[in-house]
C-alpha positions in Angstrom: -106.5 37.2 13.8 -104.7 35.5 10.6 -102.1 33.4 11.1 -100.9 30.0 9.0 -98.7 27.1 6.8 -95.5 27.9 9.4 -94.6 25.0 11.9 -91.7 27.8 13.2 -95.1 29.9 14.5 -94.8 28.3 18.1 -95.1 30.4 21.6 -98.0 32.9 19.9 -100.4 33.8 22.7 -103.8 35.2 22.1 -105.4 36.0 25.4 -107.6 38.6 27.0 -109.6 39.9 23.9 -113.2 40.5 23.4 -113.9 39.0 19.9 -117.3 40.3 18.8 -119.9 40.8 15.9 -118.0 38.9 13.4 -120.1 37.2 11.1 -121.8 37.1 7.4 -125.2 37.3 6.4 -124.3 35.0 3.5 -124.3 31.1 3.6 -121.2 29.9 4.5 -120.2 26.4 5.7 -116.3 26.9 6.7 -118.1 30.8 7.6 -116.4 33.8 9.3 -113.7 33.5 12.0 -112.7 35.2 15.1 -109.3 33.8 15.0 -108.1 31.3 12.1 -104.8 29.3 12.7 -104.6 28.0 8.9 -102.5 25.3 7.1 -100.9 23.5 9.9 -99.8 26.6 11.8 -98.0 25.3 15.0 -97.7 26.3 18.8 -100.3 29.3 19.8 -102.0 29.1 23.2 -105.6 30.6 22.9 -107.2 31.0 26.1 -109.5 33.9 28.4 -111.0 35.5 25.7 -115.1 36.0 24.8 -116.5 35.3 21.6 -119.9 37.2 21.4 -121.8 37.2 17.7 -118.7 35.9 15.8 -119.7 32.9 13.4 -117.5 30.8 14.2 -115.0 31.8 17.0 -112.1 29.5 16.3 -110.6 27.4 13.0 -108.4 25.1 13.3 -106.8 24.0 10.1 -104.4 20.8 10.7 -101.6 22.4 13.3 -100.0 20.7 16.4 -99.7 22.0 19.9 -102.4 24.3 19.7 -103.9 24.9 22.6 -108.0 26.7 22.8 -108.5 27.0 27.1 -111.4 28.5 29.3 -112.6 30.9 26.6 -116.4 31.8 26.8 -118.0 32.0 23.4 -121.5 33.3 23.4 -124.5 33.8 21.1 -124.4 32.3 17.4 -125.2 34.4 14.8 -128.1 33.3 12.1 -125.7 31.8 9.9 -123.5 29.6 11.9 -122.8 26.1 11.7 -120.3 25.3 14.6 -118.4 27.4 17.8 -115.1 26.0 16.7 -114.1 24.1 13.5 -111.2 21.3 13.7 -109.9 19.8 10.9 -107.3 17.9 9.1 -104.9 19.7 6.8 -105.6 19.4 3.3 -102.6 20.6 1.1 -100.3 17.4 1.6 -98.1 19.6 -1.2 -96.9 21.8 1.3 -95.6 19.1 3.4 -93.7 17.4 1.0 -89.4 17.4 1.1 -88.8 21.0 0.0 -92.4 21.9 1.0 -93.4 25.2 2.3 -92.9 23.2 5.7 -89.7 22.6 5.4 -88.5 25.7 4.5 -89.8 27.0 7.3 -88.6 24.8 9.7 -84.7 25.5 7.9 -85.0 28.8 8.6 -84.9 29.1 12.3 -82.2 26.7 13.9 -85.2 24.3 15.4 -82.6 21.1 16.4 -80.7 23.2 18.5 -80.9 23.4 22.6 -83.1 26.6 22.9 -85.9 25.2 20.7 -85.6 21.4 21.6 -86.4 22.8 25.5 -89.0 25.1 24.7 -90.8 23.4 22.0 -89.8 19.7 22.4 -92.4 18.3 19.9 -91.2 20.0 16.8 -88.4 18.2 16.5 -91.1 15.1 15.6 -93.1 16.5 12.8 -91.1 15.9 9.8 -90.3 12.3 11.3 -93.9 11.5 10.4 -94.9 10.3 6.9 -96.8 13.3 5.2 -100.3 11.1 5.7 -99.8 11.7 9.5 -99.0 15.1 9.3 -101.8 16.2 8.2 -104.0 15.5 11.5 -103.2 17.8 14.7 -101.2 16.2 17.4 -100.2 17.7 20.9 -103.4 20.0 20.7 -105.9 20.9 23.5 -109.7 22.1 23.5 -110.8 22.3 26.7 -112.4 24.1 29.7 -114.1 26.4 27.6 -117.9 27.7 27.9 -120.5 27.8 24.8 -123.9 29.3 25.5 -126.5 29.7 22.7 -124.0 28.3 20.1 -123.5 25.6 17.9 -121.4 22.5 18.7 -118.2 21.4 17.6 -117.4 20.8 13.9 -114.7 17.8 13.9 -113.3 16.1 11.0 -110.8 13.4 11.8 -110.8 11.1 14.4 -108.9 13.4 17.0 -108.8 10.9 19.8 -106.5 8.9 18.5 -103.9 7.9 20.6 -100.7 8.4 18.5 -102.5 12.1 18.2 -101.8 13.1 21.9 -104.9 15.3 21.4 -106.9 16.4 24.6 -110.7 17.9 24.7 -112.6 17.8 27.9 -114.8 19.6 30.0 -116.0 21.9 27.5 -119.6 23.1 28.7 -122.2 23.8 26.5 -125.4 26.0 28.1 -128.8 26.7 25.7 -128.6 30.2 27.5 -126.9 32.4 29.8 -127.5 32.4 33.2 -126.7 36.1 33.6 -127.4 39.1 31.5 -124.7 41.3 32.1 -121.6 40.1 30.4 -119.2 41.0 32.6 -120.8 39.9 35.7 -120.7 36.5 33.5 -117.5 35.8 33.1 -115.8 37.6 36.2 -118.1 36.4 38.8 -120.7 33.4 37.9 -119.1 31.4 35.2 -116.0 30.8 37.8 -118.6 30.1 40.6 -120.0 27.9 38.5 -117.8 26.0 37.2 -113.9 25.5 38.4 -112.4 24.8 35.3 -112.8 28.8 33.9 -110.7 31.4 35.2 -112.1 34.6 36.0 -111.7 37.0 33.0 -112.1 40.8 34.0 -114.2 42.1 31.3 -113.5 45.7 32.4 -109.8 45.3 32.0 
């Protein structure tokens, strides 16, 4: 799943898919992706979905309010370098006055009452200078399960307080403690831990 350089792309929801066998047999060290959210896409939630085999489940690339919850990604394939990769944007072009950004955004009528109560935080982006733009704010990675993966691949300083960013309790497990994947992630992940939802594998 493709999606990017549009800060209008907010209320996406990607949830309840089984993301598997997604990978190269070449080197690759940005890789293969499950989903990739590209050029500062803005506003998708991302949660209850299994990444099994895929190289690199989720990419990140710059974006604000994006939010990656209680998703299970399992089993790295040979190649793979990280489970999720979160990064700063890199084209500062596109976010210039008269950008790509900007176009977007005067497309859609953003300032008024609709938008400013659904998606309150878009009203802020083109109030920052184009330096600050270019690291995710208002995002959240957290609750999700990695077993037999490779860690996070982080380039900025994400913490940052000015950043509103959030990542916590994020498990990582060297293996599974149950075979059968739908018994996994319906029934002992949840037991296990009370941060992940139950996700019906069979549905």
């Amino acid at each position: 799943i493709y999606g990017g350089k549009d800060y209008t792309a907010q209320g996406n929801i990607i949830r309840y898919n089984y993301f598997h066998d997604i990978y190269s047999i070449a080197e690759a060290s940005a890789g293969v992706f499950g989903i990739y959210c590209d050029d500062a896409m803005g506003g998708s939630i991302i949660e209850h979905n299994i990444f099994r085999n895929v190289h690199t489940a989720q990419m990140f690339h710059g974006g604000h309010n994006m939010i990656f919850r209680e998703n299970l990604i399992i089993d790295a394939p040979e190649k793979s370098e990280c489970s999720i990769r979160f990064v700063q944007y890199t084209d500062k072009n596109d976010l210039k006055a008269g950008g790509v950004h900007e176009a977007n955004l005067a497309a859609v009528p953003y300032p008024n009452e609709l938008w400013t109560e659904r998606y309150p935080q878009i009203q802020e982006y083109l109030t920052w200078k184009i330096s600050a733009q270019t690291y995710p704010h208002y995002c959240d990675i957290s609750n999700n399960i990695i077993i037999n993966h490779k860690e996070f691949y982080i380039d900025f300083k994400w913490e940052v307080d000015s950043r509103y960013n959030t990542m916590e309790n994020n498990i990582f497990l060297e293996s599974s403690p149950e075979s059968d994947l739908s018994k996994l992630c319906g029934e002992v992940l949840p037991s296990m831990y009370e941060t992940f939802s139950a996700i019906q594998f069979n549905q």
